[in-house]
C-alpha positions as CSV (number, residue, x, y, z in Angstrom):
1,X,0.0,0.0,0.0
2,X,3.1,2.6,0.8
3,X,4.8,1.4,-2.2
4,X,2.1,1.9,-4.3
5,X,1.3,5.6,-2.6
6,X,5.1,6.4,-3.3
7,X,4.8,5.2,-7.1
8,X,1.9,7.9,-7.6
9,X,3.9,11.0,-5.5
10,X,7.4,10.6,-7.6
11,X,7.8,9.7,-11.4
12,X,10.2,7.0,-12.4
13,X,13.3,9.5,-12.1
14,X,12.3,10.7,-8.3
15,X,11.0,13.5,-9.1
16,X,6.9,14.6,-8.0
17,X,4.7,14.7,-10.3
18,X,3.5,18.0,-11.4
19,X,0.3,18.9,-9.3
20,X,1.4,17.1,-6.5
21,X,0.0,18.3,-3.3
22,X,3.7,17.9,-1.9
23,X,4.8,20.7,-4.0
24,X,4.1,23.1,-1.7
25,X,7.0,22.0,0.7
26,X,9.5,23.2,-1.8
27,X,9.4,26.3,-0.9
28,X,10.5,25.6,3.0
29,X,13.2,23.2,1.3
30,X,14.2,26.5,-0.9
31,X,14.4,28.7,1.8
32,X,16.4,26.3,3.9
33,X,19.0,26.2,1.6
34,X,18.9,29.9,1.2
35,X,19.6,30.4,5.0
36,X,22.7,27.8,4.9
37,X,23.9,29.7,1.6
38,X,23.7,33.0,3.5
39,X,25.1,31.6,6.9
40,X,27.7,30.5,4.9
41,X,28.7,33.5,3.3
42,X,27.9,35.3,6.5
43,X,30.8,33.0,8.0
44,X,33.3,33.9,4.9
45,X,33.0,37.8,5.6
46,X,34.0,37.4,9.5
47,X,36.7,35.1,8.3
48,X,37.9,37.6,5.6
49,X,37.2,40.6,8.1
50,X,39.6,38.7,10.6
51,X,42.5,38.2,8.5
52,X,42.7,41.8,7.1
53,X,42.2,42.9,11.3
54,X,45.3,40.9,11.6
55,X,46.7,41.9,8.8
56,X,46.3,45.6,9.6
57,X,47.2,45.2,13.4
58,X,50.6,43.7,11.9
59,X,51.5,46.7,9.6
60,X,50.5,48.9,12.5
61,X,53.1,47.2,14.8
62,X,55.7,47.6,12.0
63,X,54.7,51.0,12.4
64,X,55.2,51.8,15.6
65,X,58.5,50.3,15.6
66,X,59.8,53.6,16.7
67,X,62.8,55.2,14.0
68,X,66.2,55.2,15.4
69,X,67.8,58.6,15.0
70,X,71.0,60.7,15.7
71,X,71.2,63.7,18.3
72,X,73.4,66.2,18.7
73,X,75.6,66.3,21.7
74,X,74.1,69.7,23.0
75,X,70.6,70.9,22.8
76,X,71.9,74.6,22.6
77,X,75.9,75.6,22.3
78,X,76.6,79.1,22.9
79,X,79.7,80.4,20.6
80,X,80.2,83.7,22.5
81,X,81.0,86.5,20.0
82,X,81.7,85.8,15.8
83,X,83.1,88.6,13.6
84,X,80.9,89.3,10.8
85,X,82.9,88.6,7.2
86,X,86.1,87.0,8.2
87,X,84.5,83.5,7.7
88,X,84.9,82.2,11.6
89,X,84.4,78.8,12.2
90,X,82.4,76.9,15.2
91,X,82.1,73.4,15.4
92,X,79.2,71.0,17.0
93,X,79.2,67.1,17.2
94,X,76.6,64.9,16.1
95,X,76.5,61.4,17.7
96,X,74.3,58.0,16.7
97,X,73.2,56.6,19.9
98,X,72.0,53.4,18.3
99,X,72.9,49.7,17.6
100,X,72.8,50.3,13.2
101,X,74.4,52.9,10.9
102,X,72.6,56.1,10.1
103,X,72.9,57.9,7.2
104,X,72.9,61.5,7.2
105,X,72.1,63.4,3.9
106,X,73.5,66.9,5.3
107,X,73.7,69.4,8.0
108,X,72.3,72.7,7.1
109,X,71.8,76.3,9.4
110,X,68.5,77.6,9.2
111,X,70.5,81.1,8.0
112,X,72.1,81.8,4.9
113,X,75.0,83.1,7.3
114,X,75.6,79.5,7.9
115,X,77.6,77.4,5.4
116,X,78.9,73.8,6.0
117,X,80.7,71.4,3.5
118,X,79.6,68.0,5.3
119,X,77.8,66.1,2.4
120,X,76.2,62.3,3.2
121,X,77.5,61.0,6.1
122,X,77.4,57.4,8.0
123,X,77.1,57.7,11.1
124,X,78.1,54.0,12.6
125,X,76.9,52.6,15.9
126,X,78.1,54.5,18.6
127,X,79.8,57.6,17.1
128,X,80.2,60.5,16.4
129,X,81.1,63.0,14.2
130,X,82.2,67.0,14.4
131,X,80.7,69.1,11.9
132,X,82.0,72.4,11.5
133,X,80.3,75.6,10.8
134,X,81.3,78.6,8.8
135,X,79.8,82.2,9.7
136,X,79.8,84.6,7.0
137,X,78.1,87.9,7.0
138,X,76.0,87.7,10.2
139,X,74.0,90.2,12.1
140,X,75.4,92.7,14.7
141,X,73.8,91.9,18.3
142,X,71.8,88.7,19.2
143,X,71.8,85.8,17.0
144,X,69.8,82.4,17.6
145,X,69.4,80.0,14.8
146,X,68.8,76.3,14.6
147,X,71.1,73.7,13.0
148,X,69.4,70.5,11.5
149,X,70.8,67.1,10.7
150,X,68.4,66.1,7.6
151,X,67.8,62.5,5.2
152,X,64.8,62.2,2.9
153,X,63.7,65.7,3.5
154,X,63.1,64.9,6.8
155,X,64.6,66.6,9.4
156,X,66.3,64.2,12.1
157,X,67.2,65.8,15.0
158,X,68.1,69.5,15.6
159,X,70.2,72.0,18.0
160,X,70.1,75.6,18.8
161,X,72.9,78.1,18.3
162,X,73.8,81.3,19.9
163,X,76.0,84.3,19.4
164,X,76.5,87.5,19.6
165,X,77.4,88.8,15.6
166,X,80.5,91.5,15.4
167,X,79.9,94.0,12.5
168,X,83.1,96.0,11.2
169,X,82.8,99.6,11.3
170,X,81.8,101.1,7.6
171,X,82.2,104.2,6.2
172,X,79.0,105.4,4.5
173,X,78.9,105.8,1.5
174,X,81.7,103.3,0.8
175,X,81.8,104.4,-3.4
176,X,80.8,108.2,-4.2
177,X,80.4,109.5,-7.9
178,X,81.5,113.3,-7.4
179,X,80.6,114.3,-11.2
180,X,82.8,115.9,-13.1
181,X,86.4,117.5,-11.9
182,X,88.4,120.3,-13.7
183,X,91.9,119.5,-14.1
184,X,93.3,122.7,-14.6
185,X,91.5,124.1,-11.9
186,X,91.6,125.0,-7.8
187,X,88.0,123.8,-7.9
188,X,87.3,121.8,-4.8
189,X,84.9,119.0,-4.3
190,X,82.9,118.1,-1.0
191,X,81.7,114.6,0.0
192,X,80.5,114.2,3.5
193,X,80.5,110.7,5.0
194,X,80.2,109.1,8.5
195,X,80.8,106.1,10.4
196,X,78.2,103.2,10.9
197,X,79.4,102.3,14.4
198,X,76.5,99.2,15.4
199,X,78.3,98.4,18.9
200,X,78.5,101.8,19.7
201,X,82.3,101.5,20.2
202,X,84.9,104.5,21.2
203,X,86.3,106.1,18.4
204,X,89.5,107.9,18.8
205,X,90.3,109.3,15.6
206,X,90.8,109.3,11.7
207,X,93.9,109.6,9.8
208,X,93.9,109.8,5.8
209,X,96.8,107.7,3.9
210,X,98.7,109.9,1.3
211,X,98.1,109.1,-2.1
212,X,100.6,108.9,-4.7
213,X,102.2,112.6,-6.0
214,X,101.4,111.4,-9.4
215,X,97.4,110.6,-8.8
216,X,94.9,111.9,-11.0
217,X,92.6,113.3,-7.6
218,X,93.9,115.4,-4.6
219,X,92.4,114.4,-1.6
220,X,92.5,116.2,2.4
221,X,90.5,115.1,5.2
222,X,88.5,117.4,7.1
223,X,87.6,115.7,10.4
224,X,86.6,118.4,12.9
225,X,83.6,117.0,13.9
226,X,84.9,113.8,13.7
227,X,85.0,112.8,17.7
228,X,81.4,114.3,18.5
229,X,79.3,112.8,15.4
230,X,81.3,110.1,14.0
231,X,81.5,112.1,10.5
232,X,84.1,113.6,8.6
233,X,84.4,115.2,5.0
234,X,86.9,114.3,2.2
235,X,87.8,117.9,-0.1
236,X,88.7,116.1,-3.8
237,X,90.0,118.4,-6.7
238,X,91.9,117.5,-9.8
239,X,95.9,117.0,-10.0
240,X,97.4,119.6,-12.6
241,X,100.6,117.0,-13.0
242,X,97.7,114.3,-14.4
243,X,97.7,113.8,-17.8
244,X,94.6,111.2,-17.4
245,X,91.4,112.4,-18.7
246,X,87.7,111.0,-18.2
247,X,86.0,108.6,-15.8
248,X,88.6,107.6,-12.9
249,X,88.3,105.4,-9.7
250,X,89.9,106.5,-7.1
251,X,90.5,104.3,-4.0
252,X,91.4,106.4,-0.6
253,X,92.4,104.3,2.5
254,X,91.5,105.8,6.2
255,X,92.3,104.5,9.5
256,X,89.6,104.9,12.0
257,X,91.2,104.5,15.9
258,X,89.2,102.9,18.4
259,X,90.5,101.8,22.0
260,X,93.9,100.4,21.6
261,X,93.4,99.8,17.8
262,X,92.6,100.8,14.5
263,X,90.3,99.6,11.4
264,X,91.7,100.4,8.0
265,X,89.0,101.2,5.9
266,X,88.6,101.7,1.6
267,X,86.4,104.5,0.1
268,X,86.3,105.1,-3.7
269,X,85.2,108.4,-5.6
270,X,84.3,108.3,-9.2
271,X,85.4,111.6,-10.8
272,X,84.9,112.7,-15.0
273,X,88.4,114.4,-15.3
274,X,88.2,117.3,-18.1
275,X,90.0,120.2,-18.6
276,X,89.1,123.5,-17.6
C-alpha cells in the first residue's frame, strides 16, 4: 500500500509529479538552503574581516617600531661673539646613539649666514662626528638660529645656536660718484660721510693715507667734527701733474682709531676728469 502511494507521488526518475500536493514543501526546502547559503557567506565575511584585522594590526606594529635617529651632543651651544665677514668657524658634534648605521644626507643652518661642507655622512653605531660651521656675513647683536641634521627631506634631530654677531665699522657711503672734476682748476669737491658704528664703540680718531704725487685726484680730510658725530668730509680736486682724462676710480684708505686699535677702511670716488 506505501509502495504503491510512493509510485503515484514521484515519477520513475524521483521527481513529483506535477500537481502534486507535496509541492508546496518546496518552498521551506528553498528557503532552507537559502539560509545555509547565506550563513555561509555570513561566516566567509567574519573570516575575511579577521584576516585583514590581523593583517592591519601587523603593519600597524611595523609602524610603531619607533625610527632610530641621531642627536646632537648639545641641545643649545653658545659660541660667545663671531666677527661678521672673516668666515669664523664653530664646530658641533653629532652622535648615533643606536645599535645600526645612520645615514645623514647633510647638516644645514637655518640662515644663509651658515655654510657647512659635510655632504652624506654614515654615522656608525656609537659615534660620532664634528661638523664644522662657517659664519659669514651675520647680524650685529643677538643671534639664535637652529642647526638640522636632515635625510629624505626629513629633518632628524636639531640643535640651537647662539652668538653675539660683530659687524666691522663702515664708512657710509663706501663708493661716491662726485661728477665731473676740472683738471686745470683750484676747484674743490665736498663729500661728507660718517661712520656706521652698530656696537657703539669708542672712536678715537681718523687719519687719511697719502696718495701717490702722481694721482689723477687730490684728496685732504677734514675731520673736525669727527669725535662728537662720528663724521668727517673728504675735499677732492683735480691734480694739474695728471695727464689722465675722463672717468677715474679712485680708492682712498682711512684709519679709524678705536680703543687700543685701528680699522683700516677703503672709500672710492668716481670723478669725470676734463679740462678747464
Amino acid at each position: 500500500m506505501l509502495r504503491h502511494f510512493v509510485r503515484i507521488l514521484f515519477n520513475p526518475v524521483g521527481q513529483l509529479w506535477p500537481g502534486s500536493w507535496l509541492w508546496f514543501l518546496l518552498p521551506l526546502q528553498n528557503e532552507h538552503d537559502r539560509s545555509n547559503k547565506l550563513a555561509s557567506l555570513s561566516l566567509d565575511k567574519v573570516r575575511f574581516s579577521f584576516l585583514t584585522c590581523l593583517i592591519a594590526l601587523g603593519v600597524g606594529c611595523e609602524q610603531s617600531k619607533p625610527i632610530q635617529t641621531p642627536e646632537f651632543s648639545e641641545q643649545e651651544y653658545n659660541f660667545g661673539s663671531i666677527q661678521s665677514g672673516e668666515n669664523e668657524t664653530r664646530v658641533v658634534e653629532l652622535h648615533n646613539p643606536g645599535k645600526s648605521t645612520i645615514r645623514v644626507d647633510r647638516v644645514a643652518g637655518s640662515c644663509n649666514c651658515i655654510e657647512t661642507d659635510e655632504g652624506p655622512i654614515e654615522l656608525e653605531p656609537d659615534s660620532s662626528r664634528k661638523i664644522e660651521l662657517r659664519f659669514t656675513d651675520v647680524f650685529g647683536g643677538p643671534n639664535s638660529y637652529r642647526v638640522q641634521a636632515i635625510a629624505n627631506d626629513q629633518i632628524l634631530c636639531e640643535t640651537t645656536i647662539r652668538f653675539e654677531g660683530k659687524r666691522p665699522l663702515v664708512i657710509i657711503p663706501q663708493k661716491t660718484f662726485a661728477g665731473v672734476v676740472p683738471v686745470n682748476s683750484q676747484e674743490e669737491l665736498v663729500i661728507p660721510y660718517h661712520i656706521r658704528n652698530e656696537h657703539q664703540i669708542l672712536l678715537t680718531g681718523i687719519k687719511l693715507e697719502p696718495l701717490p704725487t702722481d694721482a689723477p685726484l687730490l684728496v685732504s680730510l677734514d675731520e673736525s667734527d669727527f669725535e662728537d658725530t662720528n663724521t668727517f668730509r673728504l675735499i677732492v680736486r683735480g691734480n694739474q701733474q695728471t695727464k689722465r682724462r675722463g672717468f677715474h676710480h679712485q680708492q682712498v684708505r682711512l684709519e679709524v682709531g678705536h680703543s687700543n686699535s685701528f680699522s683700516t677702511i677703503d672709500v672710492f670716488i668716481i670723478v669725470d676728469l676734463r679740462d678747464e
